[in-house]
Backbone as ProteinMPNN parsed JSONL, in Angstrom:
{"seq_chain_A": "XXXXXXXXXXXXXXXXXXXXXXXXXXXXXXXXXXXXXXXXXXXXXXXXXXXXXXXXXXXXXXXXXXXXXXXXXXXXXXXXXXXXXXXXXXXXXXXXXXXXXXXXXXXXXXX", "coords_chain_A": {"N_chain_A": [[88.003, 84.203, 65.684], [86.692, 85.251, 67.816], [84.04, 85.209, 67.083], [82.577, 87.188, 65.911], [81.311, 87.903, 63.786], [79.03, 86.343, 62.996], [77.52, 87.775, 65.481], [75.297, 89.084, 67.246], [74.958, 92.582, 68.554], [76.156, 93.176, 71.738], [74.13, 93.259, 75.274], [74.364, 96.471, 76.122], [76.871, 97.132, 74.589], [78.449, 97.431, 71.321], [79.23, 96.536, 67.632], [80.532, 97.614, 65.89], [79.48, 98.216, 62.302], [80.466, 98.002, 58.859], [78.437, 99.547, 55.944], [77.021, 97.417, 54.78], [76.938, 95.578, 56.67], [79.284, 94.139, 57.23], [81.475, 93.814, 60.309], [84.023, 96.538, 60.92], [85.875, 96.116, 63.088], [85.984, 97.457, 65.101], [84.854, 98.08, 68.304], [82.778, 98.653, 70.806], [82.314, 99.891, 74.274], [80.811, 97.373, 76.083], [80.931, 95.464, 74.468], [83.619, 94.889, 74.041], [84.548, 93.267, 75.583], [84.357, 90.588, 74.233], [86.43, 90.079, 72.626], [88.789, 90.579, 74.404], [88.666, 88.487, 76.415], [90.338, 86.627, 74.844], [92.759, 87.503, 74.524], [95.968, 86.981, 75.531], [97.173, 87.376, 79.297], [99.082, 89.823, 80.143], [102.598, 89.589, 81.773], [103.352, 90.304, 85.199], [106.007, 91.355, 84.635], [106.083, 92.094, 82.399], [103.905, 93.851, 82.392], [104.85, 95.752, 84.247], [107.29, 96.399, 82.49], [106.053, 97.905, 80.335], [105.074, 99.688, 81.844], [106.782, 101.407, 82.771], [108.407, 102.178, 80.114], [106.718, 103.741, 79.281], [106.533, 105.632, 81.238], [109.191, 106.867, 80.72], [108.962, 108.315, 78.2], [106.656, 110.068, 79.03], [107.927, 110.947, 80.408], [109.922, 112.763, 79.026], [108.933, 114.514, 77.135], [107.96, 116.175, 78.805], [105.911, 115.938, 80.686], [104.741, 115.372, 84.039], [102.651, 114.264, 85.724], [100.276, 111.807, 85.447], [97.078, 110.177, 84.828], [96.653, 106.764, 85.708], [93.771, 105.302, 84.742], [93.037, 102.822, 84.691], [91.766, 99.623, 82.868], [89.191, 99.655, 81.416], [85.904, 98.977, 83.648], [84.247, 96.688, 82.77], [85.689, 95.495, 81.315], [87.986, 94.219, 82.516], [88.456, 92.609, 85.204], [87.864, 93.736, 89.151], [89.426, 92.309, 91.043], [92.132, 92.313, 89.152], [92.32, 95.117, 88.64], [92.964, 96.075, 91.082], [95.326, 94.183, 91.539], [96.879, 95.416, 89.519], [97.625, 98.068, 90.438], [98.585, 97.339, 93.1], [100.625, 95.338, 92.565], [102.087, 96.325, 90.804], [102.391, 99.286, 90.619], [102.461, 99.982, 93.265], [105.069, 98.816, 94.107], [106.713, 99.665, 91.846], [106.677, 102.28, 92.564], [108.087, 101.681, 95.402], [110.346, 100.652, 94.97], [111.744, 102.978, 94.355], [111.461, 103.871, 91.664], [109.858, 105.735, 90.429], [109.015, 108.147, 88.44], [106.966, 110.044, 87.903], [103.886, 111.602, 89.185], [101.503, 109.842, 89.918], [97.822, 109.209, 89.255], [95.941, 106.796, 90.568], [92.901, 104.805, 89.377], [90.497, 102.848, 91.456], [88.295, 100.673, 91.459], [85.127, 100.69, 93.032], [84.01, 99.036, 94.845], [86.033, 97.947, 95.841], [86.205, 98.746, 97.843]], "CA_chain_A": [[88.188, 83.633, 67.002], [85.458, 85.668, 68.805], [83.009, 84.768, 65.904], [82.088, 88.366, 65.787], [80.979, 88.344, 62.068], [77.822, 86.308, 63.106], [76.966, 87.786, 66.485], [74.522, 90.245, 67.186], [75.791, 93.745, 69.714], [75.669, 92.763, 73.354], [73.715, 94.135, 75.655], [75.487, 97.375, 76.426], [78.094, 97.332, 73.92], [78.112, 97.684, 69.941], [80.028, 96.062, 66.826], [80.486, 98.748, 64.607], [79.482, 97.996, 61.221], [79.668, 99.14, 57.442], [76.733, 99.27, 54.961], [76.626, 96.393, 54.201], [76.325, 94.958, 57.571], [80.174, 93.322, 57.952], [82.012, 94.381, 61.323], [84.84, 97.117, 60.933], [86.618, 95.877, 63.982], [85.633, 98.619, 65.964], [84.36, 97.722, 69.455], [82.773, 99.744, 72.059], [81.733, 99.297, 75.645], [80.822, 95.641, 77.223], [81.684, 94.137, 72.985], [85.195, 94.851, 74.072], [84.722, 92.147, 76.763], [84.224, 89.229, 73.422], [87.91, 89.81, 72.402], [89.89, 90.68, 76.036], [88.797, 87.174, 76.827], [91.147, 85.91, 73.425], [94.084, 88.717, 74.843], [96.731, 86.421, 76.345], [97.199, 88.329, 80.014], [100.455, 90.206, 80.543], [103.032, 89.189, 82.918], [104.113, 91.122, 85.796], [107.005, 92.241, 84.266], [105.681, 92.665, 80.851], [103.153, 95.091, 82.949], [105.958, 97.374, 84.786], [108.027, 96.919, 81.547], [105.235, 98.949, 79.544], [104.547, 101.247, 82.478], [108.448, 101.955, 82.353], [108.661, 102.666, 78.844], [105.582, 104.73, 79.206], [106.865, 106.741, 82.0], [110.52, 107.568, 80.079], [108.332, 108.805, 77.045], [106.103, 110.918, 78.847], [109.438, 112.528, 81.114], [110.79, 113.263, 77.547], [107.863, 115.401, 76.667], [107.545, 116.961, 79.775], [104.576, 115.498, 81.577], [104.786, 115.384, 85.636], [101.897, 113.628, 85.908], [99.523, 111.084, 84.598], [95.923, 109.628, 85.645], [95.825, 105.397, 84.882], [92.207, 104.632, 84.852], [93.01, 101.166, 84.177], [91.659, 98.824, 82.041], [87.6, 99.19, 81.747], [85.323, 98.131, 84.634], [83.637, 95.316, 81.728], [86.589, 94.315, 80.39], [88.593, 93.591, 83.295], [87.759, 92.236, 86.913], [88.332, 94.568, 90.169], [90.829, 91.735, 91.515], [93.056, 92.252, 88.229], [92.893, 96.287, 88.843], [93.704, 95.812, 92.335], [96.599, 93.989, 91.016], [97.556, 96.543, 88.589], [97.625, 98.989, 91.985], [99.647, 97.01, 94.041], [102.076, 94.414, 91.963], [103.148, 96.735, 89.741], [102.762, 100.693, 90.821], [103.367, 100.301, 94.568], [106.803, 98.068, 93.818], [108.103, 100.716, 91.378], [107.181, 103.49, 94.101], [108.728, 101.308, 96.767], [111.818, 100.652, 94.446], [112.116, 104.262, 94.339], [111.972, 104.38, 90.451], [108.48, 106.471, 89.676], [109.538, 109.482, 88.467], [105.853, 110.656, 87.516], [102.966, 111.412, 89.691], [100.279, 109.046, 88.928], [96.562, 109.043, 89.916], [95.022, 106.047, 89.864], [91.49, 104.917, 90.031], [90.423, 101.768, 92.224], [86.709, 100.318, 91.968], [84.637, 101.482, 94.099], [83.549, 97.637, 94.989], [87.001, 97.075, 96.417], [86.517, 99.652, 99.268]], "C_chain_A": [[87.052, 84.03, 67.948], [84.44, 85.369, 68.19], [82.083, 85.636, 66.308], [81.367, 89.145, 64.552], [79.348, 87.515, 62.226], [76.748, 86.553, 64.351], [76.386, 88.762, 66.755], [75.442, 91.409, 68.371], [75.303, 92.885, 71.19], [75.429, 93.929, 73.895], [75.172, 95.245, 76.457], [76.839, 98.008, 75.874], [77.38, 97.29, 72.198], [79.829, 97.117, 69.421], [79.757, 96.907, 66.012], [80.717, 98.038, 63.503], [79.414, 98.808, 59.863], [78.753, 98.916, 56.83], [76.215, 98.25, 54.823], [76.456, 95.038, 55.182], [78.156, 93.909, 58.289], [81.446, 94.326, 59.486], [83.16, 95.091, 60.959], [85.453, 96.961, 61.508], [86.856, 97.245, 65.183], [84.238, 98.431, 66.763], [83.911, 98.306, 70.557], [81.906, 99.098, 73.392], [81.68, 97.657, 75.638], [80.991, 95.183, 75.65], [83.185, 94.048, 73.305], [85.545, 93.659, 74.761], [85.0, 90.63, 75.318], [85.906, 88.962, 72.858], [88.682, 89.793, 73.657], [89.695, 89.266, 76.282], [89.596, 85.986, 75.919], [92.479, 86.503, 74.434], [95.024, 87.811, 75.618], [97.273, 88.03, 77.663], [98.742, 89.091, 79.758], [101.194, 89.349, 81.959], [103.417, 90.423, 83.848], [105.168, 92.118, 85.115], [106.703, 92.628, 83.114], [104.958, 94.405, 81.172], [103.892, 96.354, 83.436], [106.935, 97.544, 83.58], [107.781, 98.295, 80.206], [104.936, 100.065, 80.531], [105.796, 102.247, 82.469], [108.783, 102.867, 81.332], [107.518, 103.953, 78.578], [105.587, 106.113, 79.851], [108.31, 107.29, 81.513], [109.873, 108.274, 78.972], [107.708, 110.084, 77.533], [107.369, 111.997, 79.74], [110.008, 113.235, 80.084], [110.179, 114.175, 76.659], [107.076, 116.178, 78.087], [106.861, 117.089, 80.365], [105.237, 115.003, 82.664], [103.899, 114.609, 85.947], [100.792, 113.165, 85.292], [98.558, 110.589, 85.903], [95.803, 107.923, 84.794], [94.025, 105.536, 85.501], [92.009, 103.533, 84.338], [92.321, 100.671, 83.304], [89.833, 98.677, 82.488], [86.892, 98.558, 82.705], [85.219, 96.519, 83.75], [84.716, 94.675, 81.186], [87.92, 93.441, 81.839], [88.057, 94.068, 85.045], [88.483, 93.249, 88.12], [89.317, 93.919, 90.862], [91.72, 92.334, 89.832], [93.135, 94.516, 87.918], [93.723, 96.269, 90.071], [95.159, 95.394, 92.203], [97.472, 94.761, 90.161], [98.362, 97.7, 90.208], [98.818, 98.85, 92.449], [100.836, 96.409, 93.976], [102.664, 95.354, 91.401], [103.267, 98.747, 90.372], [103.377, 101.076, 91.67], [104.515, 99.324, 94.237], [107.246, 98.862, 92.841], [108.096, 102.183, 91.855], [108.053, 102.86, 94.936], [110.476, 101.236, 96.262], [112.553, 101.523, 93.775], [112.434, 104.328, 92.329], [110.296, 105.058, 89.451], [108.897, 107.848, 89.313], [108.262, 110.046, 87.654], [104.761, 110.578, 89.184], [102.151, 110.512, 89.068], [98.696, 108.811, 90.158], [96.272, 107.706, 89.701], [93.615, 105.643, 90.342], [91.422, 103.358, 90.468], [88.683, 101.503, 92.235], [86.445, 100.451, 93.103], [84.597, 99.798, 95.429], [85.047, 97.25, 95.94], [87.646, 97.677, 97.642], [85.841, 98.571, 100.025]], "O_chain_A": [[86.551, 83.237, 68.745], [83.552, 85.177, 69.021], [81.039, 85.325, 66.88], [81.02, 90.311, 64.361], [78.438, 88.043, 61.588], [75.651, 86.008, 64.47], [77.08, 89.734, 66.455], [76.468, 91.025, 68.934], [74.317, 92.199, 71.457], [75.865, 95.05, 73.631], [76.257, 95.008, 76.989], [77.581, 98.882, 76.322], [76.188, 97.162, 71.917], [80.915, 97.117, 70.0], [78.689, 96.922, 65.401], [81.718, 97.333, 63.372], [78.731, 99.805, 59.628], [78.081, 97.938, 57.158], [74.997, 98.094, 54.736], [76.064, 93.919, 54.85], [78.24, 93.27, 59.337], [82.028, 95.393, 59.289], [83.846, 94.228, 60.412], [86.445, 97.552, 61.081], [87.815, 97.676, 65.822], [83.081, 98.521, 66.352], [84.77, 98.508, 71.416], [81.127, 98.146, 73.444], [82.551, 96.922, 75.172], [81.339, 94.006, 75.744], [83.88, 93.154, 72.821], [86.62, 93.079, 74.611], [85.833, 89.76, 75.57], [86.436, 87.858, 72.729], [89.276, 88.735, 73.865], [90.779, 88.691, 76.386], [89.542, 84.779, 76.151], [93.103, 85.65, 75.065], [94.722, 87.973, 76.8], [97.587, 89.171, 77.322], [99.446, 88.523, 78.923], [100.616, 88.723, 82.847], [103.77, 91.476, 83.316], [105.129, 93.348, 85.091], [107.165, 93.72, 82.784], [105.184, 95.506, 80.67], [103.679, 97.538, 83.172], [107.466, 98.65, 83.471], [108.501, 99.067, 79.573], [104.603, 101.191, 80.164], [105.815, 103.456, 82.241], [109.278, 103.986, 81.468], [107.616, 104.878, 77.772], [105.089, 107.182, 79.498], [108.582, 108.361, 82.054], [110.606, 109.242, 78.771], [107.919, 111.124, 76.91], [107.592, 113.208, 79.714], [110.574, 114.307, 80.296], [110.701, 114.589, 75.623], [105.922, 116.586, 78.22], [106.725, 118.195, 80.888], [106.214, 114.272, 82.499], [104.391, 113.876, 86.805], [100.198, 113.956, 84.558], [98.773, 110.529, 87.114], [95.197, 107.718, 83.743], [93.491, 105.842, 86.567], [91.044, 103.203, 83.648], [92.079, 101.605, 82.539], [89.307, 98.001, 83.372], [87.178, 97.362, 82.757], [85.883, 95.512, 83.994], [84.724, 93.55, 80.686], [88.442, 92.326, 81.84], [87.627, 95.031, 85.682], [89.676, 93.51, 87.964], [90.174, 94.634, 91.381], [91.413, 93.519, 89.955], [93.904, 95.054, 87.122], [94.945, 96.419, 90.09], [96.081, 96.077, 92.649], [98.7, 94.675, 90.173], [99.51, 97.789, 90.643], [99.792, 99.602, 92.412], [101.811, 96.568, 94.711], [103.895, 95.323, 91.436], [104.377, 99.273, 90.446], [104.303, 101.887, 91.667], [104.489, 100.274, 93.454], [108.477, 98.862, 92.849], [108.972, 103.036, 91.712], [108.974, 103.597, 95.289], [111.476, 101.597, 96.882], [113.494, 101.35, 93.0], [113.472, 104.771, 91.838], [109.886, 104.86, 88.307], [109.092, 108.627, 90.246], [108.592, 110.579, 86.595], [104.885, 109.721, 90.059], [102.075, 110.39, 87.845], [98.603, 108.431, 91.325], [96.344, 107.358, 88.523], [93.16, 106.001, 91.428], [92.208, 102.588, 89.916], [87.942, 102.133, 92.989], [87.192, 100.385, 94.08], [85.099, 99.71, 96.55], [85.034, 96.268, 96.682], [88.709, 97.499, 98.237], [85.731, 98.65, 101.249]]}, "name": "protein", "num_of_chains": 1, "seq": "XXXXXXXXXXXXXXXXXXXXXXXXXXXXXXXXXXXXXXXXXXXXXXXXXXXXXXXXXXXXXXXXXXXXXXXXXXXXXXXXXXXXXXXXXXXXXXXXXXXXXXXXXXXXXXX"}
């Protein structure tokens, strides 16, 4: 689908390959961007349903607090962190059900 078997590394990123030159499926930096653009998005609720399940897991192992650092500058746009931020973290602070600290980070670009 990304037609990653005949495409050279992009600048800034790498297709990890074996000997013999075919891709392992192991993607780093700005190559990550050639698949995320395949990734059907999440929905809202899909998004607080995984942060949910994420935050009962780590209360159950005894973590107080977590740092998101969202989803790669390159792979996803500073509107669609922003949105991470505000649709989904501040509405399950506001609906009083965060029971973790959480840092998160905000491009700089969107000061």
């Amino acid at each position: 689908m990304a037609n990653i078997t005949s495409r050279p590394d992009p600048l800034g990123g790498k297709i990890e390959r074996d000997a013999g030159g075919s891709p392992t499926g192991i993607l780093t930096d700005t190559a990550i961007a050639m698949v995320r653009s395949l990734q059907p998005k999440p929905s809202k609720g899909e998004r607080k349903d995984s942060i949910m399940k994420a935050m009962a897991y780590a209360n159950s192992m005894g973590v107080t607090m977590v740092s998101d650092m969202g989803t790669p500058a390159f792979a996803q746009s500073a509107d669609e962190c922003w949105s991470d931020l505000v649709d989904v973290w501040m509405e399950i602070a506001a609906q009083d059900e965060l029971t973790l600290r959480v840092q998160t980070c905000v491009p700089l670009d969107l000061y």
